[in-house]
C-alpha positions in Angstrom: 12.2 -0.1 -30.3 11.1 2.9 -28.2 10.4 2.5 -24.5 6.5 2.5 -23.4 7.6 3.6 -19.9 10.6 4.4 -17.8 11.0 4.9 -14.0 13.9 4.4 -11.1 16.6 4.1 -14.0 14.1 0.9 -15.5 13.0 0.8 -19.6 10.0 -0.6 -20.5 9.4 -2.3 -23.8 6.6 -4.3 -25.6 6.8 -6.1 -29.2 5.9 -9.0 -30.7 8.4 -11.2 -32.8 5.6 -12.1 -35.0 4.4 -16.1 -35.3 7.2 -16.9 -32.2 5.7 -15.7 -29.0 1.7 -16.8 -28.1 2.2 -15.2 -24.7 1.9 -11.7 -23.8 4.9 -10.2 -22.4 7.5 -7.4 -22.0 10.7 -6.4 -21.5 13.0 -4.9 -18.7 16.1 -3.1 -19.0 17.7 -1.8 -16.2 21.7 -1.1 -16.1 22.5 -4.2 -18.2 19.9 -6.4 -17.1 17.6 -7.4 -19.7 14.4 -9.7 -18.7 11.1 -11.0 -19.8 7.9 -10.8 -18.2 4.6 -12.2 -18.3 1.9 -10.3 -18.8 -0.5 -12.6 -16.9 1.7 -13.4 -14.2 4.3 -10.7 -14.0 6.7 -13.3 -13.3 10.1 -13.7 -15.4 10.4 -16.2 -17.5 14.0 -15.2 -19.3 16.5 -13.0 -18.5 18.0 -11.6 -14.8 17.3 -8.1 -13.0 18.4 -7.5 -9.3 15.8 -8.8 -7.2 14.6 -5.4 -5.8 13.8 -4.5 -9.7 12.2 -7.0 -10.2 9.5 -6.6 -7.0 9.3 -3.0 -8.4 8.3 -4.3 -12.4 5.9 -6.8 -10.9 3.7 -4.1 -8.8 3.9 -2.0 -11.3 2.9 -4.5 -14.3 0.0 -5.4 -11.8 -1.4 -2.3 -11.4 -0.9 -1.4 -15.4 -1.9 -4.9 -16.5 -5.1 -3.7 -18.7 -2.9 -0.9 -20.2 0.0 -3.9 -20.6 -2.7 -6.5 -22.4 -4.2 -3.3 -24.5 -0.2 -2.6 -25.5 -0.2 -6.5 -26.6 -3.1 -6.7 -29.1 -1.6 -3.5 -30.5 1.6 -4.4 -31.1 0.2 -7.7 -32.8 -1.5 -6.1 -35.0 1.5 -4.2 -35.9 0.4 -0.8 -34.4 1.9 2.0 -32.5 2.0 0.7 -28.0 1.4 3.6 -26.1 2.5 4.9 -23.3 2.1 3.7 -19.5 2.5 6.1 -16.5 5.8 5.0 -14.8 6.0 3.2 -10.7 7.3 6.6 -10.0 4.7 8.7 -11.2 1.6 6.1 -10.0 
């Protein structure tokens, strides 16, 4: 599962587990943290990053939410996400 965006040593990912998840979300990796965000909220709902990750993941889902809820129906419909500028490149 390739990354959609990476910045400050965080990965990025997007898929959908087909007929299990109705709400858009993503994922976070950062140096053995794993967790889930909404895409609506940009709150976690599963999972634990350090809490100065996770301020960083929720500005930058909020600025990138239309390119996050365009990366959604795509990967729904079983297509290619693409890429998102990263919080350090914004």
């Amino acid at each position: 599962m390739p990354s959609i965006s990476e910045f400050y040593g965080i990965k990025i990912y997007i898929y959908y587990a087909h007929g299990k998840h109705k709400a858009s979300y993503f994922h976070a990796r950062y140096q053995g943290f794993d967790a889930s965000f909404s895409i609506e909220t940009q709150q976690v709902f599963a999972g634990q990053l350090p809490p100065r990750m996770v301020k960083i993941i929720q500005i930058w889902a909020k600025t990138h939410q239309k390119e996050l809820k365009e990366n959604w129906e795509l990967v729904q419909k079983r297509e290619t996400p693409k890429l998102i500028q990263g919080a350090d490149n914004d």
